[in-house]
C-alpha positions in Angstrom: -32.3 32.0 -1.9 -32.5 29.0 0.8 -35.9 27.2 0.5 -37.5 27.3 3.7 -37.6 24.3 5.6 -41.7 23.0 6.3 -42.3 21.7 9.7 -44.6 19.2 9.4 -46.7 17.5 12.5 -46.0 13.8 13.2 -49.0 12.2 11.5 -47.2 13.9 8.2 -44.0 12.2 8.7 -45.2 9.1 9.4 -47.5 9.8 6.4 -44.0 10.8 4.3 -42.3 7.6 5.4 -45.0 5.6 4.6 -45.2 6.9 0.7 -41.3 6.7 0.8 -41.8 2.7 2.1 -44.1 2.3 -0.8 -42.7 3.7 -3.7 -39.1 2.0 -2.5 -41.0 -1.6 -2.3 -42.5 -0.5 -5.8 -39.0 -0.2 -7.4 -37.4 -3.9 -5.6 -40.9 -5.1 -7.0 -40.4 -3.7 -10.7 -36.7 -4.7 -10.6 -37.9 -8.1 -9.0 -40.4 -8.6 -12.6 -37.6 -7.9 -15.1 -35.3 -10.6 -13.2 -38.0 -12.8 -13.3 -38.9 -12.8 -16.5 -35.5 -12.9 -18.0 -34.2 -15.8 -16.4 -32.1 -17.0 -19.0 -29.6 -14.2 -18.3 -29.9 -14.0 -14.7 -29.2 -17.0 -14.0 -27.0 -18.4 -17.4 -25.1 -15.6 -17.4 -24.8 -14.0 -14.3 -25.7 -16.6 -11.4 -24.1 -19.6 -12.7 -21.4 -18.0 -14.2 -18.6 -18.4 -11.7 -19.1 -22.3 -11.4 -17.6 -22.3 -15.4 -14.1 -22.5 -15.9 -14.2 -20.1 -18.6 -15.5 -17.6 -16.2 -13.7 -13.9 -16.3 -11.9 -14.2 -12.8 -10.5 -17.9 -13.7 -9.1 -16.6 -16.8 -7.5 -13.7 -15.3 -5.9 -15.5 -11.8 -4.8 -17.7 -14.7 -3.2 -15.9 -17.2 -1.4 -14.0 -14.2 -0.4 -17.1 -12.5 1.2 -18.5 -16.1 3.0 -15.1 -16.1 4.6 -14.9 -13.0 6.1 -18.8 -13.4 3.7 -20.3 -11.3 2.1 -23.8 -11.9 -1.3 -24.5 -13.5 -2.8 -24.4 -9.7 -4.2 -21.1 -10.0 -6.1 -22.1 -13.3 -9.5 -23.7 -13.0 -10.4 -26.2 -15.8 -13.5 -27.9 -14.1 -15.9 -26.8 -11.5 -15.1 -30.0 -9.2 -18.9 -30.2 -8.1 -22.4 -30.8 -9.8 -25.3 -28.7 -8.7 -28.9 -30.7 -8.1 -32.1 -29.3 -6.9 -33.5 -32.2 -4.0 -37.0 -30.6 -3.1 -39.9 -30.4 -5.4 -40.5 -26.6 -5.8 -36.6 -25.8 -5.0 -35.6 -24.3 -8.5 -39.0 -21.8 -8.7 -38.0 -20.4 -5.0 -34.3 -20.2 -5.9 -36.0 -18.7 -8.8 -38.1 -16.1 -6.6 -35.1 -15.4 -4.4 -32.6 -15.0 -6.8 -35.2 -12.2 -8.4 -35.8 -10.0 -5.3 -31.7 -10.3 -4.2 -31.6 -8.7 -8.3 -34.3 -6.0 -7.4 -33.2 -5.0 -4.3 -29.6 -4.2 -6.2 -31.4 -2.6 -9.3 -33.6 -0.5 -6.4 -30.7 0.7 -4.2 -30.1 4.0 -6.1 -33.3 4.5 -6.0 -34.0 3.7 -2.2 -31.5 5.6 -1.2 -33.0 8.6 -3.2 -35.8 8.1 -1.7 -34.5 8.4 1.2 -32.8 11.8 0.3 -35.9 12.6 0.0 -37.7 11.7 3.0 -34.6 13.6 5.3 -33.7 16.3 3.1 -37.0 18.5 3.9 -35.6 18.4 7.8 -32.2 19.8 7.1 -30.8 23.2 7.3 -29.3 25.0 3.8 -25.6 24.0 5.3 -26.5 20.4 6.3 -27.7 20.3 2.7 -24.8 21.2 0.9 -22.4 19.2 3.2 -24.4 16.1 2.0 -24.5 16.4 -1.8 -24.0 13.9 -3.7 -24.2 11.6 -1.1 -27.0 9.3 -3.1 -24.4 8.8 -6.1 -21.8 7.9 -4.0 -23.1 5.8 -1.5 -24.9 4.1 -4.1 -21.4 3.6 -6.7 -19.6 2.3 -3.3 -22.8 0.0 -2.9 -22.1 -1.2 -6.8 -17.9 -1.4 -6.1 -19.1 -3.7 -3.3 -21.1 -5.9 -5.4 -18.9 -5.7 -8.0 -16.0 -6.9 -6.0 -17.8 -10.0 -4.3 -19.5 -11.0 -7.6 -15.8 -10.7 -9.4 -13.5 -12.0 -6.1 -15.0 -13.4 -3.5 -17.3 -15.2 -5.4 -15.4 -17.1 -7.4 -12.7 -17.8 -4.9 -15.0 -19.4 -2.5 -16.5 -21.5 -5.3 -13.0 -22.9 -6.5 -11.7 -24.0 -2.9 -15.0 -25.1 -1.7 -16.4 -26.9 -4.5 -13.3 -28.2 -5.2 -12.2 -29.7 -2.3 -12.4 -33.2 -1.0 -11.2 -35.6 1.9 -11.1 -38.3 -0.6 -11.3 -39.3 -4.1 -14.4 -41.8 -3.8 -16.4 -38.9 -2.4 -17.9 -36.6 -5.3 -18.9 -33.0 -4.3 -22.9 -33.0 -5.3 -23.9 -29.5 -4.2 -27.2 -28.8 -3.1 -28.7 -25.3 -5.4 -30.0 -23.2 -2.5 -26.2 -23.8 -0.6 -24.8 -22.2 -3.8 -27.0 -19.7 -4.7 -26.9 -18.6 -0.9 -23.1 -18.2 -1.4 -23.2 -16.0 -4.5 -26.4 -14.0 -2.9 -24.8 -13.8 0.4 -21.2 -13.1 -0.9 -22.1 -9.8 -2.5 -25.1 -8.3 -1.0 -22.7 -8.5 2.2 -19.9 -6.8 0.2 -21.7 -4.6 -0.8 -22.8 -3.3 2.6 -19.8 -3.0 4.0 -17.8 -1.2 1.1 -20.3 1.6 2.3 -18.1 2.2 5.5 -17.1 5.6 4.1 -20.4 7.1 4.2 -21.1 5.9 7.8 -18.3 7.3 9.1 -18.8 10.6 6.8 -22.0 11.0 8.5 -20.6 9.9 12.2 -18.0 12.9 11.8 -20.8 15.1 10.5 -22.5 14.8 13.5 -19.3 14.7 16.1 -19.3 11.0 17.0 -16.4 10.0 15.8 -13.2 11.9 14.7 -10.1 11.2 12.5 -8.3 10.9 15.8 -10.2 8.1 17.1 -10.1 6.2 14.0 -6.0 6.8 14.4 -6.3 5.7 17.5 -8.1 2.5 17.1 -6.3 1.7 13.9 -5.0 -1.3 14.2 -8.4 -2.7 16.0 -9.7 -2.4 12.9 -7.4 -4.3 11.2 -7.6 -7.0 13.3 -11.6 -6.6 12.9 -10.9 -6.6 9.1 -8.9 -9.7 9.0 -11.6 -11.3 11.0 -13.7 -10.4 8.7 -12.2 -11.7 5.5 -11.6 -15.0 7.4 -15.0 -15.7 8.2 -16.4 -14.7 4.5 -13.7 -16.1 2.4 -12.2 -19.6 2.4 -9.7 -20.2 5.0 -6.8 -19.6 3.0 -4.3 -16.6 3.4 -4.3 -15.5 -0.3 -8.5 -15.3 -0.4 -7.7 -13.2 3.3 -5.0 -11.0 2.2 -7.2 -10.0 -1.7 -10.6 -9.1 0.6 -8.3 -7.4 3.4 -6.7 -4.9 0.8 -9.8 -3.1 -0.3 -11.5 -2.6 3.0 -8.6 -1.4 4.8 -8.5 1.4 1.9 -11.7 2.0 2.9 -10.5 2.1 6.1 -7.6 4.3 5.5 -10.2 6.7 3.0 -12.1 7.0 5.9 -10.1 9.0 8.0 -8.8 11.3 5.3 -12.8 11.8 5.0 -13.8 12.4 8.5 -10.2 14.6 8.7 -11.5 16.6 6.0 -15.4 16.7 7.6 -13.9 17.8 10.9 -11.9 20.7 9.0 -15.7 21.6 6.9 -17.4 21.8 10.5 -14.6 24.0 12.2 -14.6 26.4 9.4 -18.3 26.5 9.4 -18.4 26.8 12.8 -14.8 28.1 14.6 -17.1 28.2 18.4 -18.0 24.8 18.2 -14.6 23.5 17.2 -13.1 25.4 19.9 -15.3 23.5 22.1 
Protein backbone atom coordinates (compact mmCIF):
# COMPACT_ATOMS: atom_id res chain seq x y z
CA UNK A 1 0.00 0.00 0.00
CA UNK A 2 1.38 3.58 -1.22
CA UNK A 3 2.14 5.80 1.95
CA UNK A 4 0.26 8.79 1.62
CA UNK A 5 2.13 11.77 0.73
CA UNK A 6 1.76 14.75 3.91
CA UNK A 7 1.36 18.23 2.66
CA UNK A 8 3.04 20.29 4.74
CA UNK A 9 2.58 24.30 4.92
CA UNK A 10 5.66 26.40 3.99
CA UNK A 11 6.95 27.35 7.52
CA UNK A 12 7.35 23.17 7.67
CA UNK A 13 9.53 22.95 4.72
CA UNK A 14 11.63 25.59 5.41
CA UNK A 15 11.61 24.08 8.92
CA UNK A 16 12.57 20.42 7.08
CA UNK A 17 15.33 22.10 4.99
CA UNK A 18 16.70 23.75 7.82
CA UNK A 19 17.14 20.26 9.99
CA UNK A 20 18.32 18.66 6.64
CA UNK A 21 21.08 21.82 6.45
CA UNK A 22 22.00 20.97 9.90
CA UNK A 23 22.43 17.48 10.19
CA UNK A 24 24.35 17.53 6.56
CA UNK A 25 26.85 20.38 8.06
CA UNK A 26 27.01 17.93 11.25
CA UNK A 27 28.37 15.02 9.10
CA UNK A 28 31.28 17.51 6.84
CA UNK A 29 31.87 18.59 10.48
CA UNK A 30 32.38 14.90 11.99
CA UNK A 31 34.17 13.87 8.85
CA UNK A 32 36.22 17.28 9.05
CA UNK A 33 37.42 15.93 13.12
CA UNK A 34 38.65 12.58 12.01
CA UNK A 35 40.81 14.24 9.11
CA UNK A 36 42.02 16.48 11.47
CA UNK A 37 43.15 14.48 13.91
CA UNK A 38 44.71 11.92 11.78
CA UNK A 39 46.91 14.01 9.93
CA UNK A 40 49.66 11.67 9.51
CA UNK A 41 47.58 9.74 6.98
CA UNK A 42 45.85 12.42 5.34
CA UNK A 43 48.39 14.09 4.42
CA UNK A 44 51.59 11.29 4.38
CA UNK A 45 49.72 9.01 2.67
CA UNK A 46 47.11 10.42 0.81
CA UNK A 47 47.88 14.30 0.04
CA UNK A 48 51.44 14.05 -0.60
CA UNK A 49 51.42 10.94 -2.13
CA UNK A 50 51.52 11.73 -5.81
CA UNK A 51 54.59 14.11 -5.49
CA UNK A 52 56.69 10.58 -4.64
CA UNK A 53 57.96 8.70 -7.38
CA UNK A 54 57.08 5.54 -5.95
CA UNK A 55 53.57 6.63 -6.06
CA UNK A 56 50.83 3.92 -7.61
CA UNK A 57 50.10 5.79 -11.02
CA UNK A 58 54.04 6.39 -11.71
CA UNK A 59 54.62 2.79 -11.21
CA UNK A 60 51.92 1.71 -13.44
CA UNK A 61 52.44 4.50 -16.64
CA UNK A 62 55.93 2.97 -16.00
CA UNK A 63 55.82 -0.46 -16.07
CA UNK A 64 53.36 0.03 -19.20
CA UNK A 65 55.67 2.32 -20.91
CA UNK A 66 58.74 -0.32 -20.35
CA UNK A 67 56.28 -2.83 -21.93
CA UNK A 68 55.34 -1.34 -24.89
CA UNK A 69 59.28 -0.38 -25.92
CA UNK A 70 59.03 3.02 -24.97
CA UNK A 71 61.88 5.02 -23.28
CA UNK A 72 62.27 5.69 -19.52
CA UNK A 73 60.11 9.16 -20.24
CA UNK A 74 57.06 7.90 -18.95
CA UNK A 75 58.76 6.85 -15.59
CA UNK A 76 59.07 9.31 -12.80
CA UNK A 77 62.18 8.91 -10.57
CA UNK A 78 62.10 12.42 -8.80
CA UNK A 79 59.38 14.88 -8.07
CA UNK A 80 61.43 17.81 -9.97
CA UNK A 81 60.07 20.42 -7.22
CA UNK A 82 60.39 21.04 -3.36
CA UNK A 83 57.36 22.14 -1.56
CA UNK A 84 57.80 25.19 1.19
CA UNK A 85 55.20 26.86 3.30
CA UNK A 86 56.15 31.11 3.04
CA UNK A 87 53.45 32.47 5.54
CA UNK A 88 53.42 32.02 9.16
CA UNK A 89 50.16 30.06 9.83
CA UNK A 90 50.19 28.55 6.09
CA UNK A 91 50.58 24.68 7.02
CA UNK A 92 47.58 24.81 10.05
CA UNK A 93 45.06 26.45 7.24
CA UNK A 94 46.35 24.04 4.55
CA UNK A 95 45.74 21.85 7.53
CA UNK A 96 42.03 23.18 8.11
CA UNK A 97 41.35 23.05 4.36
CA UNK A 98 42.62 19.97 3.46
CA UNK A 99 40.18 18.53 6.47
CA UNK A 100 36.88 20.02 5.35
CA UNK A 101 37.73 19.16 1.27
CA UNK A 102 38.10 15.29 3.37
CA UNK A 103 34.65 15.79 5.19
CA UNK A 104 32.83 17.12 2.57
CA UNK A 105 33.88 13.66 0.49
CA UNK A 106 33.25 11.43 3.62
CA UNK A 107 29.71 13.47 3.94
CA UNK A 108 28.49 13.28 0.32
CA UNK A 109 26.61 9.96 0.76
CA UNK A 110 25.28 11.19 3.44
CA UNK A 111 24.21 14.65 2.03
CA UNK A 112 22.76 13.31 -0.65
CA UNK A 113 20.65 11.02 1.61
CA UNK A 114 19.61 13.66 3.23
CA UNK A 115 18.52 15.12 0.60
CA UNK A 116 16.46 11.93 -0.45
CA UNK A 117 15.02 12.70 2.43
CA UNK A 118 14.09 16.18 2.34
CA UNK A 119 12.23 15.59 -1.53
CA UNK A 120 11.09 12.16 -1.20
CA UNK A 121 7.95 13.14 1.15
CA UNK A 122 6.78 15.47 -2.10
CA UNK A 123 6.78 12.68 -4.58
CA UNK A 124 4.16 10.55 -5.98
CA UNK A 125 4.49 6.33 -5.42
CA UNK A 126 5.73 6.30 -9.36
CA UNK A 127 8.18 9.25 -9.03
CA UNK A 128 9.45 7.22 -6.19
CA UNK A 129 10.23 4.07 -7.66
CA UNK A 130 11.57 5.73 -10.88
CA UNK A 131 14.25 7.26 -8.56
CA UNK A 132 15.56 4.31 -6.41
CA UNK A 133 18.65 3.94 -5.87
CA UNK A 134 19.54 7.11 -7.01
CA UNK A 135 21.58 8.03 -3.52
CA UNK A 136 23.98 4.91 -4.15
CA UNK A 137 24.60 5.77 -7.47
CA UNK A 138 24.99 9.21 -7.67
CA UNK A 139 27.14 8.98 -4.71
CA UNK A 140 29.54 5.75 -6.38
CA UNK A 141 29.71 8.10 -9.66
CA UNK A 142 30.70 10.96 -7.14
CA UNK A 143 33.62 8.38 -5.62
CA UNK A 144 34.59 7.11 -9.52
CA UNK A 145 35.02 10.89 -9.98
CA UNK A 146 37.35 11.30 -7.18
CA UNK A 147 38.81 8.30 -7.68
CA UNK A 148 39.85 9.12 -11.21
CA UNK A 149 41.29 12.68 -10.49
CA UNK A 150 43.09 11.55 -7.31
CA UNK A 151 44.56 8.35 -9.48
CA UNK A 152 44.96 10.43 -13.22
CA UNK A 153 44.64 13.75 -13.25
CA UNK A 154 46.46 14.26 -10.21
CA UNK A 155 49.45 12.90 -10.82
CA UNK A 156 49.72 13.87 -14.40
CA UNK A 157 49.42 17.45 -13.70
CA UNK A 158 52.04 17.08 -10.91
CA UNK A 159 54.75 15.37 -13.23
CA UNK A 160 54.47 17.96 -16.25
CA UNK A 161 54.01 20.91 -14.04
CA UNK A 162 56.44 20.36 -11.30
CA UNK A 163 58.69 19.08 -13.61
CA UNK A 164 59.04 21.47 -16.08
CA UNK A 165 61.50 24.34 -16.52
CA UNK A 166 62.66 27.15 -19.00
CA UNK A 167 66.12 26.56 -17.75
CA UNK A 168 68.39 24.63 -15.70
CA UNK A 169 69.55 27.42 -13.27
CA UNK A 170 65.93 27.89 -12.28
CA UNK A 171 64.71 25.31 -9.52
CA UNK A 172 60.95 24.67 -9.27
CA UNK A 173 60.26 25.72 -5.33
CA UNK A 174 56.48 25.26 -5.05
CA UNK A 175 54.52 27.22 -2.84
CA UNK A 176 52.11 24.42 -0.42
CA UNK A 177 48.68 26.07 -0.87
CA UNK A 178 49.43 26.05 -5.05
CA UNK A 179 49.80 22.33 -4.58
CA UNK A 180 47.38 21.41 -2.33
CA UNK A 181 44.85 23.59 -4.46
CA UNK A 182 45.75 21.31 -7.34
CA UNK A 183 45.19 17.95 -5.72
CA UNK A 184 41.87 19.59 -3.85
CA UNK A 185 40.72 21.20 -6.98
CA UNK A 186 41.65 18.27 -9.38
CA UNK A 187 39.21 15.85 -7.78
CA UNK A 188 36.51 17.60 -6.06
CA UNK A 189 35.96 19.03 -9.73
CA UNK A 190 36.12 15.39 -11.13
CA UNK A 191 34.16 14.32 -9.10
CA UNK A 192 31.31 16.68 -9.93
CA UNK A 193 31.21 16.26 -13.24
CA UNK A 194 31.46 12.30 -13.38
CA UNK A 195 27.86 12.88 -12.00
CA UNK A 196 26.51 14.00 -15.53
CA UNK A 197 24.49 10.87 -15.73
CA UNK A 198 22.24 11.57 -12.96
CA UNK A 199 21.55 15.19 -14.18
CA UNK A 200 20.56 14.17 -17.35
CA UNK A 201 18.58 11.11 -15.77
CA UNK A 202 16.62 13.56 -13.92
CA UNK A 203 16.38 16.18 -17.03
CA UNK A 204 14.68 13.27 -19.09
CA UNK A 205 12.53 12.47 -16.10
CA UNK A 206 11.11 15.62 -16.15
CA UNK A 207 10.99 16.15 -20.19
CA UNK A 208 13.78 18.71 -20.66
CA UNK A 209 15.93 17.00 -22.53
CA UNK A 210 15.62 13.69 -24.68
CA UNK A 211 18.02 11.13 -26.14
CA UNK A 212 17.39 12.85 -29.41
CA UNK A 213 18.70 16.07 -28.38
CA UNK A 214 21.72 14.77 -26.87
CA UNK A 215 22.12 12.86 -30.54
CA UNK A 216 21.70 15.86 -31.98
CA UNK A 217 24.12 17.96 -30.14
CA UNK A 218 26.66 15.14 -30.00
CA UNK A 219 29.54 16.34 -31.23
CA UNK A 220 29.05 19.88 -29.22
CA UNK A 221 29.74 18.07 -26.48
CA UNK A 222 32.73 16.65 -27.52
CA UNK A 223 34.07 19.64 -28.44
CA UNK A 224 32.90 20.96 -24.81
CA UNK A 225 34.62 17.79 -23.46
CA UNK A 226 37.89 18.42 -25.08
CA UNK A 227 37.72 21.91 -23.74
CA UNK A 228 37.33 20.71 -20.74
CA UNK A 229 40.21 18.31 -20.34
CA UNK A 230 42.39 21.07 -21.79
CA UNK A 231 41.79 23.54 -19.39
CA UNK A 232 42.09 20.91 -16.23
CA UNK A 233 44.95 18.88 -17.39
CA UNK A 234 48.37 19.94 -18.62
CA UNK A 235 48.44 21.04 -22.11
CA UNK A 236 49.59 17.97 -23.54
CA UNK A 237 47.48 15.60 -25.90
CA UNK A 238 48.04 12.35 -24.01
CA UNK A 239 46.76 14.05 -20.39
CA UNK A 240 43.63 15.36 -23.00
CA UNK A 241 42.96 12.31 -24.78
CA UNK A 242 43.06 9.88 -20.87
CA UNK A 243 40.43 12.62 -19.20
CA UNK A 244 38.42 12.83 -22.66
CA UNK A 245 37.80 8.95 -22.69
CA UNK A 246 35.84 8.62 -19.54
CA UNK A 247 33.56 11.64 -19.75
CA UNK A 248 32.56 10.99 -23.23
CA UNK A 249 31.37 7.46 -21.83
CA UNK A 250 29.56 9.31 -19.59
CA UNK A 251 28.44 11.07 -22.31
CA UNK A 252 27.59 8.27 -24.49
CA UNK A 253 25.82 6.35 -21.07
CA UNK A 254 23.82 9.22 -20.93
CA UNK A 255 21.80 8.82 -23.77
CA UNK A 256 21.31 5.18 -23.49
CA UNK A 257 19.91 6.47 -19.89
CA UNK A 258 17.62 9.25 -20.90
CA UNK A 259 16.60 6.65 -24.08
CA UNK A 260 15.67 4.20 -21.63
CA UNK A 261 13.81 7.08 -19.10
CA UNK A 262 11.94 8.36 -22.19
CA UNK A 263 10.77 4.58 -22.95
CA UNK A 264 9.77 4.26 -18.59
CA UNK A 265 7.71 7.60 -18.98
CA UNK A 266 5.81 6.49 -22.35
CA UNK A 267 4.87 3.21 -20.86
CA UNK A 268 3.83 4.84 -17.73
CA UNK A 269 2.09 7.20 -19.43
CA UNK A 270 1.24 6.35 -23.46
CA UNK A 271 -1.13 10.13 -23.55
CA UNK A 272 1.67 12.01 -22.57
CA UNK A 273 4.11 10.44 -24.90
CA UNK A 274 1.82 10.84 -27.59
CA UNK A 275 1.94 14.39 -26.93
Amino acid sequence: MAEPRKELTFLEHLEALRWTLVRSALAVGVGMVAAFVFKDVVFDRIILAPQRPDFLTYQVFCQLALKLGLDRSFCMDHSGFTLMNTTMAGQFMVHIMVSFVAGLILAFPYILWEAWRFVKPGLAAGERKAVRGVVFFASLLFLCGVVFGYYVLAPMSIQFLGTYTVSASVPNLVDLNSYIGTITSLTLWTGVMFELPMIVYFLARTGLVGPSFLRTYRRHAYVAILIIAAIITPPDVTSQIIVSIPLIALYEGSIFLAARTRRIREKASPESAQA
